[in-house]
MDAnalysis code that builds the backbone (N, CA, C; Angstrom):
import MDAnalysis as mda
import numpy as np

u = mda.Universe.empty(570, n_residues=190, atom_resindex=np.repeat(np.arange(190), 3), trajectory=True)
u.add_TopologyAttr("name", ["N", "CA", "C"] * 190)
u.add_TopologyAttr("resid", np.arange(1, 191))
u.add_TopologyAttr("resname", ["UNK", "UNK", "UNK", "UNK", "UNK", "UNK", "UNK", "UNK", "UNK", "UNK", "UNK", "UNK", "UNK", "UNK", "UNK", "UNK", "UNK", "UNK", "UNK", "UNK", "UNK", "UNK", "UNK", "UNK", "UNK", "UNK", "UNK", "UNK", "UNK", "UNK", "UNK", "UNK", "UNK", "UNK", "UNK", "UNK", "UNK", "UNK", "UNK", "UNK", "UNK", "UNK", "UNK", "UNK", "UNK", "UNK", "UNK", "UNK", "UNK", "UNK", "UNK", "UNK", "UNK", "UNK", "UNK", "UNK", "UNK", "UNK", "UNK", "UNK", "UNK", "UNK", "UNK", "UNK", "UNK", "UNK", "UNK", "UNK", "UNK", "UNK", "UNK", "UNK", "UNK", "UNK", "UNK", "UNK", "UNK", "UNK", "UNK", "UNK", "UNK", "UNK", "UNK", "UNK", "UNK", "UNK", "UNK", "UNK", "UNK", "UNK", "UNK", "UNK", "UNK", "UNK", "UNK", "UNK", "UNK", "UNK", "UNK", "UNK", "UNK", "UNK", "UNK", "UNK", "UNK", "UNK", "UNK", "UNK", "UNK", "UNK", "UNK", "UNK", "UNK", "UNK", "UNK", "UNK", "UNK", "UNK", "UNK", "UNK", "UNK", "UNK", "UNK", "UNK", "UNK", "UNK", "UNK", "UNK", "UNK", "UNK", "UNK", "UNK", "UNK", "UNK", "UNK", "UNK", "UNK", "UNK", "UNK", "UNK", "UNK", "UNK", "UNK", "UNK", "UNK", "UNK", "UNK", "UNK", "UNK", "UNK", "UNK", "UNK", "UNK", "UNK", "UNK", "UNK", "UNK", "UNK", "UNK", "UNK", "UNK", "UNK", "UNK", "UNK", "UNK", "UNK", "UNK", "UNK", "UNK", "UNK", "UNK", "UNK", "UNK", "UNK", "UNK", "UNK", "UNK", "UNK", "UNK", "UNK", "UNK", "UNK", "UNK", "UNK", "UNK", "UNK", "UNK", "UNK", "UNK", "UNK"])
u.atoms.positions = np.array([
    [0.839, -1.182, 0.000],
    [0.000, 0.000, 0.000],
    [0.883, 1.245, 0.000],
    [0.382, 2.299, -0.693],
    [1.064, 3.423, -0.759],
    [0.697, 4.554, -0.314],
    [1.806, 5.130, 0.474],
    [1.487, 6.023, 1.577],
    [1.330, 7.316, 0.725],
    [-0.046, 8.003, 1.360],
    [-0.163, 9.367, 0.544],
    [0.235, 10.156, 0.795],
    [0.802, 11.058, -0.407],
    [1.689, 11.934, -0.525],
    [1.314, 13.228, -0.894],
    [1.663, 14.491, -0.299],
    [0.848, 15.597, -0.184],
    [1.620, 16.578, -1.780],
    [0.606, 17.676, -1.989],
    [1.567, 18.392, -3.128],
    [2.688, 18.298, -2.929],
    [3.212, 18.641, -1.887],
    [4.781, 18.773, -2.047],
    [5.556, 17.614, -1.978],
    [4.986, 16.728, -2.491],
    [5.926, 15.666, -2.738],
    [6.211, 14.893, -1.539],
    [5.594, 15.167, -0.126],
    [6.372, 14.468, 0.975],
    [4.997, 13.719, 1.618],
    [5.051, 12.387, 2.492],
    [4.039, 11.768, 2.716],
    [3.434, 12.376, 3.797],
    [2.250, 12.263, 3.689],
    [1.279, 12.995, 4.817],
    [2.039, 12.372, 6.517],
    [2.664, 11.437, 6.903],
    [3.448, 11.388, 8.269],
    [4.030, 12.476, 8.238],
    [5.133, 12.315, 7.129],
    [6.283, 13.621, 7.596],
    [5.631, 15.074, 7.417],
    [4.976, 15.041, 6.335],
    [4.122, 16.268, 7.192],
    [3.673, 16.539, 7.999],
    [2.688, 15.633, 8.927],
    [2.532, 15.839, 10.099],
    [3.303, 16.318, 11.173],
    [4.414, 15.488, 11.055],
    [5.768, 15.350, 11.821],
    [6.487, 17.070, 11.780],
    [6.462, 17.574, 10.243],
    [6.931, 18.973, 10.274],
    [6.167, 19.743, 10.878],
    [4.211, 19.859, 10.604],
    [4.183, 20.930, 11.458],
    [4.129, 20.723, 12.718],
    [3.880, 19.833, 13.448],
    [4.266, 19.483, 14.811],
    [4.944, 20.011, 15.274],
    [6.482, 19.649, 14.608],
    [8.034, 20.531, 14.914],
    [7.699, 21.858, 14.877],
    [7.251, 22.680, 14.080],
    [6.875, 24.040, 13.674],
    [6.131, 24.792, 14.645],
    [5.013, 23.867, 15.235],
    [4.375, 24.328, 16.252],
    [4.910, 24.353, 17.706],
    [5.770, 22.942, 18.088],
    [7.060, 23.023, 18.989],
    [7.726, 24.737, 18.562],
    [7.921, 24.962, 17.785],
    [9.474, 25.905, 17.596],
    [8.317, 27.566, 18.231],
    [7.601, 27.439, 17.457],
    [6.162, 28.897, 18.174],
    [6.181, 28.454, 19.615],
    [5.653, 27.092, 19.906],
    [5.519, 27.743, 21.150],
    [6.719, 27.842, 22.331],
    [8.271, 27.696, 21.900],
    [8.986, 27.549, 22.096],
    [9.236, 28.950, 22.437],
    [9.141, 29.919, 21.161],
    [9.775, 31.164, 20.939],
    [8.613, 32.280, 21.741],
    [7.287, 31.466, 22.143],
    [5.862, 32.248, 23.319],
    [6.774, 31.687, 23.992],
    [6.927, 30.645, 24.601],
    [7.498, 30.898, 25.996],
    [8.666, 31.711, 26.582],
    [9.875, 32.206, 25.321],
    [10.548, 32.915, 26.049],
    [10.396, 34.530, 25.586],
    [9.233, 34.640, 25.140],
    [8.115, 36.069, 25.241],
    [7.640, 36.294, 26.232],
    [6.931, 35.267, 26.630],
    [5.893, 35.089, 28.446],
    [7.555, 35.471, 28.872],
    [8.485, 34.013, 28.992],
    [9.125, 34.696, 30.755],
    [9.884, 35.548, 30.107],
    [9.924, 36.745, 29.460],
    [10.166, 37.670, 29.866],
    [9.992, 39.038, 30.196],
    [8.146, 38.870, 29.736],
    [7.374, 39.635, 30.362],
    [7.032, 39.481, 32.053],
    [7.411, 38.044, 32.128],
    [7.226, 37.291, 33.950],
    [8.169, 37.802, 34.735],
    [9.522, 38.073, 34.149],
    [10.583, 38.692, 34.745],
    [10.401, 40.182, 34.822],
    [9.567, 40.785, 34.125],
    [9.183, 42.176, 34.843],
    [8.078, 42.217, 35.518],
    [7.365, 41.348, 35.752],
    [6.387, 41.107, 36.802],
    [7.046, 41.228, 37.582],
    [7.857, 40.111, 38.140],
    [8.441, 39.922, 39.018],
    [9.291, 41.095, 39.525],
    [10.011, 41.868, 38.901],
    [10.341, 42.941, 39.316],
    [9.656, 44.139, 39.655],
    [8.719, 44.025, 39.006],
    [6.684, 44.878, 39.457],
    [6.636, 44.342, 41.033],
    [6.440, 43.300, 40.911],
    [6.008, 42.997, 42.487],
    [7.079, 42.923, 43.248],
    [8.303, 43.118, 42.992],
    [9.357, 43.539, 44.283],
    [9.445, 45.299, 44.381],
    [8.955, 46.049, 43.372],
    [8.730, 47.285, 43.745],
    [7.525, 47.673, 44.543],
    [5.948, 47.434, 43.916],
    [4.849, 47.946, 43.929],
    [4.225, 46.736, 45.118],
    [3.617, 46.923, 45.612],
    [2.035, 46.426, 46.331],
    [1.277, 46.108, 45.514],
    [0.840, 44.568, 45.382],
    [-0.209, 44.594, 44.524],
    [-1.511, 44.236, 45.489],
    [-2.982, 44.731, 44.710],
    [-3.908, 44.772, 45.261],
    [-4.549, 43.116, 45.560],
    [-5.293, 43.644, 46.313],
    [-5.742, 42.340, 46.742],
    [-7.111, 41.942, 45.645],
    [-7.015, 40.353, 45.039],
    [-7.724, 39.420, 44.616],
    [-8.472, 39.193, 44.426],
    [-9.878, 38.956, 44.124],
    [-10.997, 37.846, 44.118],
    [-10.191, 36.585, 43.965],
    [-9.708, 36.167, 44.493],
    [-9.081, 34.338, 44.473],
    [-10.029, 33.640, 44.383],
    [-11.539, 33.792, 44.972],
    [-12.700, 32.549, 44.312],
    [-12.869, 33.062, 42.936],
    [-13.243, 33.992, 42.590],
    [-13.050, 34.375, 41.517],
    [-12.432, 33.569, 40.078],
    [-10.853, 33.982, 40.792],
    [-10.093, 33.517, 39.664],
    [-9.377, 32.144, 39.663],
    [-9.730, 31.480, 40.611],
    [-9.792, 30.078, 41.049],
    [-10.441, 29.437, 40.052],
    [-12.262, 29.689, 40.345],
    [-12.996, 29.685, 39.081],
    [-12.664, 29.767, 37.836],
    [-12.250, 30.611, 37.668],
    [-11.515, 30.815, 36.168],
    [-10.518, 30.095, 35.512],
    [-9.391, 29.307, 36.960],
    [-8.666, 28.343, 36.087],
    [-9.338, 27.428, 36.254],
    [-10.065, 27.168, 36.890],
    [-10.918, 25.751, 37.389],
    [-11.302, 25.109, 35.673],
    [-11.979, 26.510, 34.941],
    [-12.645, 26.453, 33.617],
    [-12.081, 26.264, 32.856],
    [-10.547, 27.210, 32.810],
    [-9.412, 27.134, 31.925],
    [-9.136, 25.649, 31.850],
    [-8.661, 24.836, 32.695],
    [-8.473, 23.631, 32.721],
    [-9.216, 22.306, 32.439],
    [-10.431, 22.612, 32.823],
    [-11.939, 22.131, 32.073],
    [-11.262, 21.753, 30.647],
    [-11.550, 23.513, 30.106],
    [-11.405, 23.305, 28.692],
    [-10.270, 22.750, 27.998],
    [-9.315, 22.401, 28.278],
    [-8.361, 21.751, 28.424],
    [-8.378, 20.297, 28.390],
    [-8.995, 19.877, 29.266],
    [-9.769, 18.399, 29.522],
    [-10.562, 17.985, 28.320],
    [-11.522, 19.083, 27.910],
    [-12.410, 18.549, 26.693],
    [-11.092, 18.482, 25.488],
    [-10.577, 19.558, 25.490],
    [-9.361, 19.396, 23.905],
    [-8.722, 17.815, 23.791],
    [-8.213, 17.931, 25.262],
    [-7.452, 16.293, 25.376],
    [-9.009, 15.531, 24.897],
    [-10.079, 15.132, 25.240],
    [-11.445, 14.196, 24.935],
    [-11.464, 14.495, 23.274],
    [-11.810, 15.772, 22.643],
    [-12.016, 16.287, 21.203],
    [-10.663, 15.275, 20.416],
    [-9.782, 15.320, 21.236],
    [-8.065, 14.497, 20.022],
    [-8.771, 13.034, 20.364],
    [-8.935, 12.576, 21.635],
    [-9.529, 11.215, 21.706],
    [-10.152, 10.861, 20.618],
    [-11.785, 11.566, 20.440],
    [-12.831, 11.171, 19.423],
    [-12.295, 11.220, 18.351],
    [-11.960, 11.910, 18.093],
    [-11.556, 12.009, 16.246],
    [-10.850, 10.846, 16.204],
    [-9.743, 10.666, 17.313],
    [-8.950, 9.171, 17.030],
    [-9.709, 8.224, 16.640],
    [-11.156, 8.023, 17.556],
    [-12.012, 7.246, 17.594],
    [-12.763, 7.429, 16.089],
    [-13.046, 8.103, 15.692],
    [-13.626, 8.155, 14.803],
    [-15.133, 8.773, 15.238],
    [-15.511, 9.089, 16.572],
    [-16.114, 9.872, 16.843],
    [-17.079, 11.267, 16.988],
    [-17.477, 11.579, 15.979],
    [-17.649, 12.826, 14.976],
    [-18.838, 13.769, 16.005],
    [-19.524, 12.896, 16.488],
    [-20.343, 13.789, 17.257],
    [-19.837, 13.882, 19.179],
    [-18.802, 13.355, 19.391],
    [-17.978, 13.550, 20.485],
    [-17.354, 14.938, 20.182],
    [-16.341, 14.668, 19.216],
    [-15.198, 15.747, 18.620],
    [-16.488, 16.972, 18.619],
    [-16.702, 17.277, 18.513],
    [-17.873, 18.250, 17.773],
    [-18.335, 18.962, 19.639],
    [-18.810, 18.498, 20.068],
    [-19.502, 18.077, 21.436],
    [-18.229, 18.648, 22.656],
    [-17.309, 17.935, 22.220],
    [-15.819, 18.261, 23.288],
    [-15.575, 20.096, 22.495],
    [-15.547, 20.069, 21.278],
    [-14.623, 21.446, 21.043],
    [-15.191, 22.869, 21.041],
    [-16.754, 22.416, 21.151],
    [-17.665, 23.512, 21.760],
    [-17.901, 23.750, 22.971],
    [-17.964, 22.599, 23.892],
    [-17.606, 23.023, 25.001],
    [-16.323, 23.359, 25.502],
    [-15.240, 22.933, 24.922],
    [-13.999, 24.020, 25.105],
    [-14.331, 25.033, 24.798],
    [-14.552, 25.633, 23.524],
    [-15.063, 26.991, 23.497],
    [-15.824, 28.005, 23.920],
    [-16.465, 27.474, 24.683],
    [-17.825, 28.022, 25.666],
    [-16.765, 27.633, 26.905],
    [-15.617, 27.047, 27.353],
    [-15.160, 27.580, 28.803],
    [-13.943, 28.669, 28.308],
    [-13.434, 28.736, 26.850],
    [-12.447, 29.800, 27.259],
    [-13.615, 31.286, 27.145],
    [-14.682, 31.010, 26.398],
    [-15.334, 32.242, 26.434],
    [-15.284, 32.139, 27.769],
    [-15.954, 31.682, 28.646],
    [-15.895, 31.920, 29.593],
    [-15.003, 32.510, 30.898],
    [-13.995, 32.180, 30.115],
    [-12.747, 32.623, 31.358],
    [-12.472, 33.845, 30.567],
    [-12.851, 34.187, 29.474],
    [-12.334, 36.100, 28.617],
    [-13.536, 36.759, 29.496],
    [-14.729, 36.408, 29.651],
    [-15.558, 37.042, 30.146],
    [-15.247, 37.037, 31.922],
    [-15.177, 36.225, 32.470],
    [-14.304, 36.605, 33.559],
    [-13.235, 37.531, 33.978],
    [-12.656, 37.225, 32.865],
    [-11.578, 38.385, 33.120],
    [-11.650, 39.478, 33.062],
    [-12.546, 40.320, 32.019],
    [-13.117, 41.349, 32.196],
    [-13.869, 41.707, 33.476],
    [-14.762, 40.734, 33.985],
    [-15.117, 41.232, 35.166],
    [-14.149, 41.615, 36.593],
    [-13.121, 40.432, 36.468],
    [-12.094, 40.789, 37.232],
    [-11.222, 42.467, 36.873],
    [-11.008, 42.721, 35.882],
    [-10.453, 44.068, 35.176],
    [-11.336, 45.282, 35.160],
    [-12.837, 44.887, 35.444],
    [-13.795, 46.062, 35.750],
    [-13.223, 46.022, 37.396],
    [-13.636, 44.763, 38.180],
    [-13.038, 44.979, 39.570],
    [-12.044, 45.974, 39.879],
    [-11.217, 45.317, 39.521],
    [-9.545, 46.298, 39.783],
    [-9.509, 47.388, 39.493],
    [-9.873, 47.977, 38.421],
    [-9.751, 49.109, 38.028],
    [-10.553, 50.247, 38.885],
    [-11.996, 49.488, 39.434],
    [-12.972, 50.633, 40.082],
    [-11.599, 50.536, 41.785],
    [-11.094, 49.820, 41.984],
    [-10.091, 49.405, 43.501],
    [-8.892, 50.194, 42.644],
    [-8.747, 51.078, 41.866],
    [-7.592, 51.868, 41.334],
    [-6.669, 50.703, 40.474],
    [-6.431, 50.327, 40.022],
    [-5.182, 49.387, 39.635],
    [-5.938, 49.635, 37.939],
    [-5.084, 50.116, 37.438],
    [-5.448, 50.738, 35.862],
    [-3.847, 50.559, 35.178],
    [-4.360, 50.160, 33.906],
    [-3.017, 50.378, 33.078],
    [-2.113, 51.373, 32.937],
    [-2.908, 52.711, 33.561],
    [-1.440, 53.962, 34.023],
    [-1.619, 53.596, 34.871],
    [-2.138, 53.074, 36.303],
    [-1.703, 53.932, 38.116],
    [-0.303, 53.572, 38.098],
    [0.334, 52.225, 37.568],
    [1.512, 52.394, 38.585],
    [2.313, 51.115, 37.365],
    [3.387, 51.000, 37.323],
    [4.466, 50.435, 36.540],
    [3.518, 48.775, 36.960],
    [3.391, 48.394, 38.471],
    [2.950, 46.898, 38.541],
    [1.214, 46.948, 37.532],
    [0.708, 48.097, 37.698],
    [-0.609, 47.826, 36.618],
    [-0.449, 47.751, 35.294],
    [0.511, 48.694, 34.430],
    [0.913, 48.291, 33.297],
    [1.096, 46.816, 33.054],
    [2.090, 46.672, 33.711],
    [2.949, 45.008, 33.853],
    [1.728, 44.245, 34.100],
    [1.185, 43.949, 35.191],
    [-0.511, 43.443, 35.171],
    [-0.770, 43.109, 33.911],
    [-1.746, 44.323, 33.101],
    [-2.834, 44.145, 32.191],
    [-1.922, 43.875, 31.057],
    [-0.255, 44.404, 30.834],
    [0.364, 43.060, 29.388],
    [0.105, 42.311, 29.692],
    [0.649, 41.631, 30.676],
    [0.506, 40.068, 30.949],
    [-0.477, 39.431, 31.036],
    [-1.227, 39.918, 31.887],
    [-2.155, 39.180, 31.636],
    [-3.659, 39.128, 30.143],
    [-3.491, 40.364, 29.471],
    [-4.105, 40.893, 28.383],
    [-3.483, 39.817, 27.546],
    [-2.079, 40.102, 27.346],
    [-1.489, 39.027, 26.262],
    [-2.030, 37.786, 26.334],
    [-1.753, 37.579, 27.796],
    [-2.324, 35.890, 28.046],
    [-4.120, 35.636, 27.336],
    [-4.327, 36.288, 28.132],
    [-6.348, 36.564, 27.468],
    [-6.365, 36.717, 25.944],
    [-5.452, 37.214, 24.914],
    [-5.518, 37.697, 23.797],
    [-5.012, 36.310, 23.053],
    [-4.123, 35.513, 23.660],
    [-3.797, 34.239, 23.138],
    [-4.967, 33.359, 23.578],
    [-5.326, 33.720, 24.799],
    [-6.684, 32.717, 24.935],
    [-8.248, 32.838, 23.960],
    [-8.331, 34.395, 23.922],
    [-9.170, 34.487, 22.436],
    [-8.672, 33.992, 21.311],
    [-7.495, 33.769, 21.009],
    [-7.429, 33.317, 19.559],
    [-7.385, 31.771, 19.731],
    [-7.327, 30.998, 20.652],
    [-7.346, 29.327, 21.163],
    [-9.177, 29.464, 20.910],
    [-9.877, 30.199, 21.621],
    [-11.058, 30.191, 21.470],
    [-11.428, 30.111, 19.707],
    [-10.806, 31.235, 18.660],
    [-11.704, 31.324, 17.642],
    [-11.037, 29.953, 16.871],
    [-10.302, 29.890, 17.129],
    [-9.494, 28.675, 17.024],
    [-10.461, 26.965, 17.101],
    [-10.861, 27.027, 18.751],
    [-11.797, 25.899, 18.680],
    [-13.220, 26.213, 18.340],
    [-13.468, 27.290, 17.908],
    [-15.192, 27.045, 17.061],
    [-15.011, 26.929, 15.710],
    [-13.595, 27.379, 15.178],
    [-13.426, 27.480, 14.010],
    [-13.266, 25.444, 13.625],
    [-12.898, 25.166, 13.984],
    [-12.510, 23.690, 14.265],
    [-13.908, 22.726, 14.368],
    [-14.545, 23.274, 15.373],
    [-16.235, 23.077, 15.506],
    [-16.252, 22.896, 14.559],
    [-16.863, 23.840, 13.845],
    [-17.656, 24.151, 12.419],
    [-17.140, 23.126, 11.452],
    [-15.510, 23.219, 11.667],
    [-15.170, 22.079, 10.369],
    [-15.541, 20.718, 10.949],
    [-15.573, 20.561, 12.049],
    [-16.038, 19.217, 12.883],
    [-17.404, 18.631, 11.882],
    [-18.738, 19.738, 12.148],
    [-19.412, 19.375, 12.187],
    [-19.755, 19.051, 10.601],
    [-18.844, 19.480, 9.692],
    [-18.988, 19.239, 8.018],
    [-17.830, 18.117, 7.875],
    [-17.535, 17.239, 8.863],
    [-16.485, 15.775, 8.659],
    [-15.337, 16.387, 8.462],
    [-14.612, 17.246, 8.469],
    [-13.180, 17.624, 8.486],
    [-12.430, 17.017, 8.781],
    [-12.547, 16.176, 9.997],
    [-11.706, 15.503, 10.612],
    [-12.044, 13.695, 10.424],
    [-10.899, 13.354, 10.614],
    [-10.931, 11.789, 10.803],
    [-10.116, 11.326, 11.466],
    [-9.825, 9.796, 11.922],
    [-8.535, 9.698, 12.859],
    [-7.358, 9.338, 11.578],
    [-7.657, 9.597, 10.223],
    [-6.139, 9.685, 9.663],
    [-5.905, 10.924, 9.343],
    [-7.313, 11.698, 9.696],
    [-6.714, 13.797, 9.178],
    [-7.234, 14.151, 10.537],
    [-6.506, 13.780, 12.015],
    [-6.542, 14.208, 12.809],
    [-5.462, 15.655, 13.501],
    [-4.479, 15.767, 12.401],
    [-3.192, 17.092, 13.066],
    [-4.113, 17.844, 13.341],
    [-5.066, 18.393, 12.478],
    [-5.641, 19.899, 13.395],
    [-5.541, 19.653, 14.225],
    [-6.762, 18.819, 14.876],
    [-7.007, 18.745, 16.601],
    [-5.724, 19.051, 17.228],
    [-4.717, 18.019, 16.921],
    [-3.617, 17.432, 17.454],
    [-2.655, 19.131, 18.014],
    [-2.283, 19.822, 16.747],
    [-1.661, 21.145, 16.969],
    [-2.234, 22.102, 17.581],
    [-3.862, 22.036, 17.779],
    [-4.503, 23.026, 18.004],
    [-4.821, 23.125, 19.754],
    [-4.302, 21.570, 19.940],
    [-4.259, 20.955, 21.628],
    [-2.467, 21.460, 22.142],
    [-1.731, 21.297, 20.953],
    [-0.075, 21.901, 21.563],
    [-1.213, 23.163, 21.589],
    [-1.268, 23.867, 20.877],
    [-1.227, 25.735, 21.445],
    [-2.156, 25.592, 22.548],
    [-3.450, 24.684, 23.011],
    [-4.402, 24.923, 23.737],
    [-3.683, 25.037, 25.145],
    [-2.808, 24.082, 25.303],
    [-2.332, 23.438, 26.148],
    [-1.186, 24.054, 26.859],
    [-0.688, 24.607, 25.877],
    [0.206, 25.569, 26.302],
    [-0.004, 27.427, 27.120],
    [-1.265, 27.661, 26.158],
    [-1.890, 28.889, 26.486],
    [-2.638, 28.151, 28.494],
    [-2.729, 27.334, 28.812],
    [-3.182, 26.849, 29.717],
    [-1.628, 26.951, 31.234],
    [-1.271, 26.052, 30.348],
    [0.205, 26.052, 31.179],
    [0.520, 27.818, 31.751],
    [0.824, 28.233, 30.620],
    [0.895, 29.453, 30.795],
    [0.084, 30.452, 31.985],
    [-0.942, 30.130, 32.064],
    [-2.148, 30.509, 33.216],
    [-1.833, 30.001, 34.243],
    [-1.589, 28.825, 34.497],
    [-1.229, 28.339, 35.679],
    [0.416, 29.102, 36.219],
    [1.029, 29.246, 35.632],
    [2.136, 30.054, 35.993],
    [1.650, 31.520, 36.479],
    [0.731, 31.928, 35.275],
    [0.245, 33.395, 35.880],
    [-0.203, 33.257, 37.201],
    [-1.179, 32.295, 37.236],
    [-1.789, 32.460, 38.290],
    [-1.566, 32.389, 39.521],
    [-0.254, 31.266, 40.021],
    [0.594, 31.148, 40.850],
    [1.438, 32.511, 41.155],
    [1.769, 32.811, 40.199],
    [2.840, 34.056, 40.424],
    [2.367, 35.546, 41.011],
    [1.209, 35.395, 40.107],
    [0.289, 37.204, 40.523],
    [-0.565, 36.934, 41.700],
    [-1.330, 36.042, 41.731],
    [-2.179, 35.873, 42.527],
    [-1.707, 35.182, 43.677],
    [-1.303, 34.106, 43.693],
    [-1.033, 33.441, 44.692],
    [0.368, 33.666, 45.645],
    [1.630, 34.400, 45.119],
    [2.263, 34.429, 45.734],
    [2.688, 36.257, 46.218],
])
């Protein structure tokens, strides 16, 4: 049997295999974007006072973040499976928890701001709302990301031998996640 081979001449594995690598090398080159926006956090919070929390709040919020996370890992399952109305089922409800945690966050950012902490008051609020904005701004695009995915879900896009979307779209999910959990430890919790 003969393995299929994409325009460019190379078999659909090693393609896979490249953008994989490709998507390794992005989120390689986000992570040393994040820590080094984390390293002026960190120097934010050895200058400034930061305000105090909703921690149920934003507890909640990774609680969801991680949820959705859970369904991405279930959404790569089904498709493996061959699963079409799982996949479909898992990547909307991922998408309906990162909406959910952008809409949180705004409420948390209406909070703070009416408690003074604004993108001018003070060098740690700047530092704040990059970081964490960036983070939220990668989490909207993971979001349009998994409805966009939906949609192709629900017209058979996927199969478990044209499963990479899912597959790459779980490295960035997964990573934009990781990433939160660091935030969240760092700003909030410590």
């Amino acid at each position: 049997m003969e393995a299929a081979v994409s325009a460019h001449g190379i078999s659909a594995e090693k393609h896979n295999e490249m953008l994989k690598f490709g998507w390794w090398l992005y989120i390689a080159s986000e992570v040393m974007l994040f820590a080094s926006m984390i390293g002026v956090m960190v120097l934010a919070k050895s200058k400034y006072e930061s305000p105090e929390y909703n921690i149920p709040l934003l507890s909640l919020n990774t609680f969801l973040l991680l949820m959705s996370s859970w369904m991405v890992v279930r959404a790569l399952a089904s498709v493996q499976e061959g699963d079409q109305v799982a996949l479909a089922r898992a990547l909307f409800i991922a998408g309906l928890l990162g909406t959910t945690f952008i809409t949180l966050q705004i409420v948390e950012y209406t909070e703070l701001s009416h408690h003074g902490l604004t993108l001018t008051s003070s060098m740690y609020g700047s530092v704040f709302y990059m970081l964490t904005g960036f983070h939220g701004f990668h989490v909207f695009l993971g979001v349009l990301w998994l409805f966009g995915n939906f949609f192709r879900a629900l017209k058979g896009h996927f199969t478990p031998d044209k499963a990479i979307g899912i597959e790459v779209m779980g490295l960035y999910w997964h990573f934009v996640d990781v990433v939160w959990i660091v935030l969240f430890t760092l700003i909030y919790l410590m």
